[in-house]
C-alpha positions, 0 to 999 in steps of 0.5 A, a space after each residue: 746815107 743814100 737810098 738804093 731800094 726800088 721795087 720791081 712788080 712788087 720785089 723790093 730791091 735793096 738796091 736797082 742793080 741785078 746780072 744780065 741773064 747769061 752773063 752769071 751763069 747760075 750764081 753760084 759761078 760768081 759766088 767766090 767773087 761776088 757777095 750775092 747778098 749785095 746784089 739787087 736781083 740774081 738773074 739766072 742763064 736762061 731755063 728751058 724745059 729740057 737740058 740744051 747742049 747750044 751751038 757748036 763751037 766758036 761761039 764767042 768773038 771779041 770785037 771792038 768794043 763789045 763781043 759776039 756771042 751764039 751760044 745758043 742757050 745751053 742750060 741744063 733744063 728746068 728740072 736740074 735747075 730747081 733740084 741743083 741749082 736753085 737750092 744755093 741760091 735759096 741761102 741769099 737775101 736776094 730775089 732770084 730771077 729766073 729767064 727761061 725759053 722754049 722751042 714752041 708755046 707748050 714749051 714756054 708754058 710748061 717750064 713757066 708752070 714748073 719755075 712759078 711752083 719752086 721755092 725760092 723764085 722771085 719772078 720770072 723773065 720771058 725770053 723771045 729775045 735770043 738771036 742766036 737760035 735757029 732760023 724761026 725762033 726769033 718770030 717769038 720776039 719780032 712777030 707782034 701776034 706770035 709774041 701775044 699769044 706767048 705772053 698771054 699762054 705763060 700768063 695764064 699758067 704764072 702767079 708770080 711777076 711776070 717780066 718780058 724781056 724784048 729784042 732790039 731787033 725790031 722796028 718800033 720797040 713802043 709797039 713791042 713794049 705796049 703789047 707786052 703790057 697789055 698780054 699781061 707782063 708786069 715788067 719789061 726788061 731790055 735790050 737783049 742782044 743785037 744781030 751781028 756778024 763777023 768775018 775771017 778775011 784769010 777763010 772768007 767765012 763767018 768768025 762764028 760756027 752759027 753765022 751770026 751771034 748777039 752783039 752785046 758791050 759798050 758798043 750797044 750802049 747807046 742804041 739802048 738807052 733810046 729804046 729804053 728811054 722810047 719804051 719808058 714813054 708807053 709803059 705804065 710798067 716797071 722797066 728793067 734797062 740793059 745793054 753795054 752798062 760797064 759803069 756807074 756812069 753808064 747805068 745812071 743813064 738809064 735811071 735818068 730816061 726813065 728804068 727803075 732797074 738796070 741790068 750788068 751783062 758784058 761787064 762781068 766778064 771783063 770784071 766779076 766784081 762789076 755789079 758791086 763797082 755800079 752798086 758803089 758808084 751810085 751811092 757816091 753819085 748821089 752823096 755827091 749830088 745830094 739826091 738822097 733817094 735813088 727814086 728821084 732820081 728816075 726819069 728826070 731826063 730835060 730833052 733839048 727843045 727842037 729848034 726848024 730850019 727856015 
C-alpha cells in the first residue's frame, strides 16, 4: 500500500488528482462513468454571478495534438449553481472546488461572497485566466495591478481557500505567481489555456466564431511543466499543476518539478474514466519504484549542470 493523500490549503485529498475546471461540467456529467468518491477534488465549469449563454458557435477546433476551445463560459450562474447543482455534489466524499469569474471586481467579489457562504464548497479558484472572453477581459490575468486588486477584493470577502488559477499568456509567470501569493492566494493553480488560432484555408477566415480560442492537450504539455516548475521556485504556496496531463506519466512530471496536485482537462473528452486511469497509474508508480508516500516524491527534480562554451 501507497500513500496518495496531500493537502491542499488545508483539504485533505484522498488522493492529488482533481478535473480541470471546464472540462467536468458540474460532476454530475461525468457521474455515470466516474465515481466521484475517487477523486481527489471536483473542480466545477467556472461560476459567475449571472447565468452566461458564451459565444457563438463554432467553438471547438480538433487540432493536432490538442483542441481549440471559445466557449466563452457558459454557465448557469452562481444562484442556479448552489440551488441545483451544488446539492449532487454534497453526497460525495470528495472536496468540491468551485472556479468562478465576473465581467468586473464587484462582480468577481459577489459571486465569491455567495460561493464562500454554500454548503458543500470546499475552496475556491479565482478565474483571471480565460482567453476566450471579450477583448479586456484578459487584463484580470495579465495586468499585474488589475490582477492585485481582483486578488485582494475577493480576499477580503472569502474565509475558505482561496486558489488563483493564472494565464500562460504572460511574460514572467514568477512574477504572477509571487503576487498572487503576496494579495492573499492560498494556492495557485496552472496553466490555464493558451492563445491560439486557426484558419479555414477555402473561406480565408478563422475555424473559430470567436477568432481565437484556448489551446489545451498534450501539445501544451511541456510549456507547462516549465512554468509550473518556475513557479514552484517562488511560492511558499501549494501549487496545483495542469495543461496536456493524459497520462500517469504525464502528471508525475508535474509532482516531480514541484505541484502537490494535478489537474485533468482535455484527457476527459477523449477518455471520461482519465482521472481514475492517472489515480491507478501513480499507485503502481510507486509500488514499482518503492516510494511509499506520494509526498516524497514531490519536487525531487536533479536539474542538468550547465556546462559555457569556451
Amino acid at each position: 500500500m501507497v500513500n496518495l493523500s496531500v493537502n491542499i490549503c488545508g483539504i485533505t485529498l484522498k488522493n492529488p488528482v482533481m478535473t480541470a475546471s471546464g472540462t467536468f461540467g458540474y460532476g454530475e456529467e461525468y457521474s455515470e462513468f466516474v465515481d466521484l468518491n475517487k477523486l481527489g477534488a471536483i473542480v466545477v465549469k467556472g461560476i459567475s454571478l449571472k447565468p452566461k449563454e458564451g459565444n457563438p458557435t463554432p467553438r471547438i477546433y480538433e487540432t493536432p495534438c490538442g483542441m481549440l476551445n471559445a466557449i466563452g463560459l457558459q454557465n448557469v450562474g452562481v444562484e442556479e449553481f448552489i440551488s441545483k447543482k451544488l446539492p449532487f455534489l454534497r453526497q460525495y466524499d470528495t472536496p468540491v472546488i468551485v472556479n468562478f469569474f465576473g465581467d468586473s471586481i464587484e462582480e468577481f467579489v459577489e459571486t465569491a461572497n455567495a460561493l464562500n457562504n454554500a454548503d458543500g464548497v470546499s475552496a475556491l479558484e479565482l478565474n483571471v485566466s480565460c482567453p476566450n472572453k471579450a477583448a479586456g477581459w484578459s487584463n484580470f490575468g495579465t495586468d499585474e495591478v488589475l490582477m492585485s486588486k481582483v486578488i485582494i477584493a475577493v480576499r477580503r470577502v472569502v474565509t475558505k481557500p482561496l486558489i488563483v488559477k493564472l494565464s500562460p499568456n504572460v511574460s514572467d509567470i514568477k512574477r504572477m505567481s509571487v503576487i498572487s501569493q503576496e494579495c492573499g492566494a492560498d494556492a495557485i493553480s496552472l496553466i490555464n489555456t493558451i492563445t491560439g488560432m486557426s484558419i479555414d484555408i477555402k473561406k480565408r477566415r478563422p475555424v473559430l466564431a470567436n477568432n481565437t480560442g484556448g489551446l489545451s492537450g498534450p501539445a501544451i504539455k511541456p510549456i507547462a511543466v516549465r512554468m509550473v516548475w518556475e513557479a514552484c521556485q517562488v511560492v511558499r504556496i501549494p501549487v496545483i499543476g495542469m495543461g496536456g496531463i493524459m497520462t500517469a506519466q504525464d502528471a508525475i512530471e508535474f509532482f516531480i518539478v514541484g505541484a502537490r496536485a494535478v489537474a485533468i482537462g482535455t484527457a476527459n473528452f477523449v477518455n471520461p474514466r482519465a482521472t481514475l486511469d492517472v489515480i491507478s497509474g501513480l499507485e503502481s508508480f510507486l509500488i514499482n519504484e518503492g516510494i511509499q508516500d506520494i509526498n516524497s516524491l514531490i519536487g525531487t527534480l536533479k536539474l542538468h549542470e550547465r556546462t559555457t562554451c569556451n
